[in-house]
C-alpha positions in Angstrom: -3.9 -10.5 13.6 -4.0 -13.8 13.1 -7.4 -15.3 11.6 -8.5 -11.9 11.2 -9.3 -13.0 7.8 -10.3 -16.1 7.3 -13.1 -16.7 4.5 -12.7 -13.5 3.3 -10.9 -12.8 -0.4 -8.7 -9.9 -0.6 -7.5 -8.4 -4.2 -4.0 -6.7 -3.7 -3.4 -4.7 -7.3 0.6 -3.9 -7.4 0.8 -7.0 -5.6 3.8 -8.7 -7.0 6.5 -6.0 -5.6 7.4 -3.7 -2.9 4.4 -2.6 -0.4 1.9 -4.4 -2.2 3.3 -7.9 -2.2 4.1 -7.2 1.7 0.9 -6.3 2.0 -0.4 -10.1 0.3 1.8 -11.3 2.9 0.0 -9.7 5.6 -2.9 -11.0 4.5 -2.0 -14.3 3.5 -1.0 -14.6 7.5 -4.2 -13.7 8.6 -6.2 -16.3 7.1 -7.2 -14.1 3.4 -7.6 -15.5 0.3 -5.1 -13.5 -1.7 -5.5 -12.1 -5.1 -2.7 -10.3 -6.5 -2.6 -8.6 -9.8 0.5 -7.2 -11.7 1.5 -6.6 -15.2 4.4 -8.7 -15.2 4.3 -12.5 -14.9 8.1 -12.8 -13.8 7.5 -10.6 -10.6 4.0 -12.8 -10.2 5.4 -15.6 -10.1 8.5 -14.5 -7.5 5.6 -13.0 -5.5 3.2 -16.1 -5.3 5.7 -17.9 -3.5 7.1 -15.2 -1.3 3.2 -14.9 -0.4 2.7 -19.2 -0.3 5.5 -19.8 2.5 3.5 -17.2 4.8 0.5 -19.9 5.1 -3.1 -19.4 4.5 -5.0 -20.2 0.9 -3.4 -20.2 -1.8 -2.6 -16.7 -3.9 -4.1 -16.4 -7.3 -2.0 -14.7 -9.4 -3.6 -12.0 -12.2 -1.5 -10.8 -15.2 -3.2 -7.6 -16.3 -2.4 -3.8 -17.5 -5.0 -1.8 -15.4 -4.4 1.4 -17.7 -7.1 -0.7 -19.4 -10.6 -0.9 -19.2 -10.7 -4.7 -20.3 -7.8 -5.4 -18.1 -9.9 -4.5 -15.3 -12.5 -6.7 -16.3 -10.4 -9.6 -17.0 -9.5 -9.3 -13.3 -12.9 -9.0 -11.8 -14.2 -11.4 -14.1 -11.9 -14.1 -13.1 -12.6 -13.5 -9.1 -16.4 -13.7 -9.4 -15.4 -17.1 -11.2 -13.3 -17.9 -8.8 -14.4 -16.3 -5.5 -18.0 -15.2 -6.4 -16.3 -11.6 -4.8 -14.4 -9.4 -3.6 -14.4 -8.6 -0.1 -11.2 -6.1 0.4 -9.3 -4.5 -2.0 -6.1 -2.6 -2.0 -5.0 -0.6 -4.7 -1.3 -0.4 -4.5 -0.9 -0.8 -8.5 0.7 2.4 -10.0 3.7 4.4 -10.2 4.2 7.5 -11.7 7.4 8.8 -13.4 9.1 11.6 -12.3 10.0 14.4 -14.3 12.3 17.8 -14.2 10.0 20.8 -14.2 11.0 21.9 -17.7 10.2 18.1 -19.3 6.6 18.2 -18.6 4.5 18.3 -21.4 0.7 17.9 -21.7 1.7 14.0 -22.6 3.3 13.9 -19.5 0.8 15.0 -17.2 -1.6 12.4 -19.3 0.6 9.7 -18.6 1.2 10.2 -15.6 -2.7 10.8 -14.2 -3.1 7.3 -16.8 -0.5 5.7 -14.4 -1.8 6.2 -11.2 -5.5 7.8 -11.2 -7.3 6.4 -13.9 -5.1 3.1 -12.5 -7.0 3.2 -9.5 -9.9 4.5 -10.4 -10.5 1.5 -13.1 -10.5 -0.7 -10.1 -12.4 1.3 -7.9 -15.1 1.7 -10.3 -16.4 -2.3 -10.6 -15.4 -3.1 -7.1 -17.5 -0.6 -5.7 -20.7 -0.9 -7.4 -20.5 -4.8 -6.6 -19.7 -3.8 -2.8 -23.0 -1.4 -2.9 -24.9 -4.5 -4.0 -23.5 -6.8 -0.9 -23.9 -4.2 1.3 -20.4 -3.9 2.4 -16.4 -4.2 1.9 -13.2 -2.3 2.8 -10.8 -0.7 0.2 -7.5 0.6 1.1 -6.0 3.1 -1.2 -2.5 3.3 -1.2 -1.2 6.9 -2.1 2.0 8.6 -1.5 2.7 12.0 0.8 3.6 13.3 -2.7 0.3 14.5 -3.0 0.6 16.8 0.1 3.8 18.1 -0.5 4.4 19.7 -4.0 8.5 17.3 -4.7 10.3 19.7 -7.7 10.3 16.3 -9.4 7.5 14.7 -8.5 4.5 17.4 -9.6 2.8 15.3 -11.7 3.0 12.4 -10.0 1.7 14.4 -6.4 -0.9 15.6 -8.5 -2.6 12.4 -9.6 -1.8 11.5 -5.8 -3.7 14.0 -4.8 -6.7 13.8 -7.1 -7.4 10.0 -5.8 -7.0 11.4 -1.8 -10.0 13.7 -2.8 -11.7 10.9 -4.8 -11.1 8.5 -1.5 -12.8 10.9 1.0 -15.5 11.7 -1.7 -16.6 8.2 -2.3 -15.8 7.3 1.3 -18.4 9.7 2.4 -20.6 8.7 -0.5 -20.8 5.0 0.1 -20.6 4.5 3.7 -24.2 4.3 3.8 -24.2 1.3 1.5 -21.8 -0.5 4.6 -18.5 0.1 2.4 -15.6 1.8 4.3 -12.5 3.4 2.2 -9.3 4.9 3.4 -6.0 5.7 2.5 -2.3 5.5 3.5 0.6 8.1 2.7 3.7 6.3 2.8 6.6 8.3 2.7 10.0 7.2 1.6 9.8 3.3 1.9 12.6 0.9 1.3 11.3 -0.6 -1.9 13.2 -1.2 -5.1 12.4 2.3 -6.6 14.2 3.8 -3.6 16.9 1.9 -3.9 17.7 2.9 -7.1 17.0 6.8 -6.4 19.6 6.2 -3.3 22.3 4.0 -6.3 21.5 7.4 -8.5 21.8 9.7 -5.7 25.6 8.4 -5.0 26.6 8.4 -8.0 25.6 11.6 -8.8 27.3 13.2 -5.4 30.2 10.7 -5.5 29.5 8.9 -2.6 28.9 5.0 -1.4 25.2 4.1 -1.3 25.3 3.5 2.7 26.3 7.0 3.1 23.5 8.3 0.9 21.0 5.9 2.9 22.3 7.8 5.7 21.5 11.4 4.9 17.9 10.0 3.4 17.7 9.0 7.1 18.9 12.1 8.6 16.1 13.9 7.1 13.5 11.4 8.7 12.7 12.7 12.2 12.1 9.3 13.7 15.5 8.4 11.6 14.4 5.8 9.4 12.8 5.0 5.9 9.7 2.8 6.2 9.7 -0.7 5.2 7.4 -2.6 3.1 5.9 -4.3 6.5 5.3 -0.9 8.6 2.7 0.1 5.1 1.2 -3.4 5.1 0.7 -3.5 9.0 -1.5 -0.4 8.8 -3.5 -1.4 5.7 -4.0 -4.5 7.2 -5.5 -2.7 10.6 -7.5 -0.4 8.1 -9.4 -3.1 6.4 -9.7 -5.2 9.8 -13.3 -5.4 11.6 -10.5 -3.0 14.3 -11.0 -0.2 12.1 -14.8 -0.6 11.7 -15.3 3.1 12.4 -13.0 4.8 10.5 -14.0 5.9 7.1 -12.8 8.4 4.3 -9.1 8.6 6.5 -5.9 9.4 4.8 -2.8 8.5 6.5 0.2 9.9 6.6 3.2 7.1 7.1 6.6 9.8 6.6 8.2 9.4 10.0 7.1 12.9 10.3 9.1 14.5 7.8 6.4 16.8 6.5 4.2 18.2 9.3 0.8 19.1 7.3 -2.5 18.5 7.9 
């Protein structure tokens, strides 16, 4: 969507990696000014020029820990300095361990939920009470089909998933009358560095060569593929385009149809 948006700023937390920094690229290409945030200035840096060579403004690059109240504020701080505001966001900042049944522990479900939820929620809290004053903005939450489907390792981490889906159609619904639209995408199993290394783990734990475990992971995909990076950060860019004007409070599942819910 080329020029889709020009003059408009876009903050991309998780930015620097995986589905967030394709999504800054997206962006980038469509005229945005790009904001990324991350906790680590070596993958910020890596990701400001990945994002640079796609053309359009330049990206701003945030170091901050989001677990944080004042790290929030530190970001939001510096693009009403900068930018005066904030005109899409995507939270794509968070990722929560996974754990064996019998290794949770209170702590664990804390840290988890601190990871991801209260992660997103930090962000969601300043951006949206400065959208309400405007009168209008898009946020794109992204999520994880975790949060539908109850993984043996991953119950902690689909639980926080599924406490910001409900907090997305909640506030969706609550602020659409203040001109804000929020939604949210699913992604499935995405070929980003943390799959990677579950698919290194999973051959070496059943003796095989990484291709061949790639190609079970596919098997198991009906439309026989993992996502990439670009197939997430084509829909959130659709979602938070003047395209999508009408749709509102939507979660999206992007699993090649491996789990059939609704």
């Amino acid at each position: 969507m080329p020029g889709e948006f020009v003059g408009r700023v876009a903050v991309i937390t998780g930015g620097s990696r995986g589905i967030g920094r394709e999504i800054a690229v997206d962006f980038a290409k469509a005229g945005a000014q790009t904001v990324i945030v991350s906790s680590s200035d070596v993958n910020l840096a890596a990701a400001t020029k990945t994002i640079g060579a796609a053309g359009g403004p330049a990206t701003v690059a945030i170091t901050a820990d989001l677990r944080k109240l004042e790290g929030v504020q530190q970001v939001f701080d510096t693009v009403k300095a900068k930018f005066g505001r904030c005109d899409i966001l995507v939270n794509s900042a968070g990722a929560a361990r996974r754990y064996a049944p019998e290794t949770l522990t209170p702590q664990a479900w804390h840290d988890t939920m601190d990871a991801k939820y209260f992660t997103t929620l930090h962000v969601l809290d300043p951006v949206l009470k400065r959208m309400a004053q405007r009168g209008r903005g898009v946020i794109v939450n992204i999520i994880g089909q975790g949060g539908k489907v109850a993984g043996i390792h991953h119950i902690a981490g689909g639980a926080a998933n599924s406490a910001i889906m409900l907090a997305t159609a909640g506030l969706a619904n609550a602020y659409a009358r203040q001109g804000i639209r929020i939604n949210a995408i699913n992604p499935g199993s995405t070929m980003t560095g943390r799959v990677r290394q579950a698919l290194e783990l999973e051959a070496q734990q059943q003796g095989i060569t990484e291709e061949e475990a790639l190609k079970r992971a596919q098997a198991r995909i009906p439309l026989g593929r993992l996502a990439q990076p670009e197939d997430i950060a084509q829909m959130a860019a659709f979602l938070a385009s003047d395209q999508a004007s009408y749709v509102t409070g939507a979660i999206i599942p992007m699993d090649g149809g491996s789990n059939p819910v609704i």
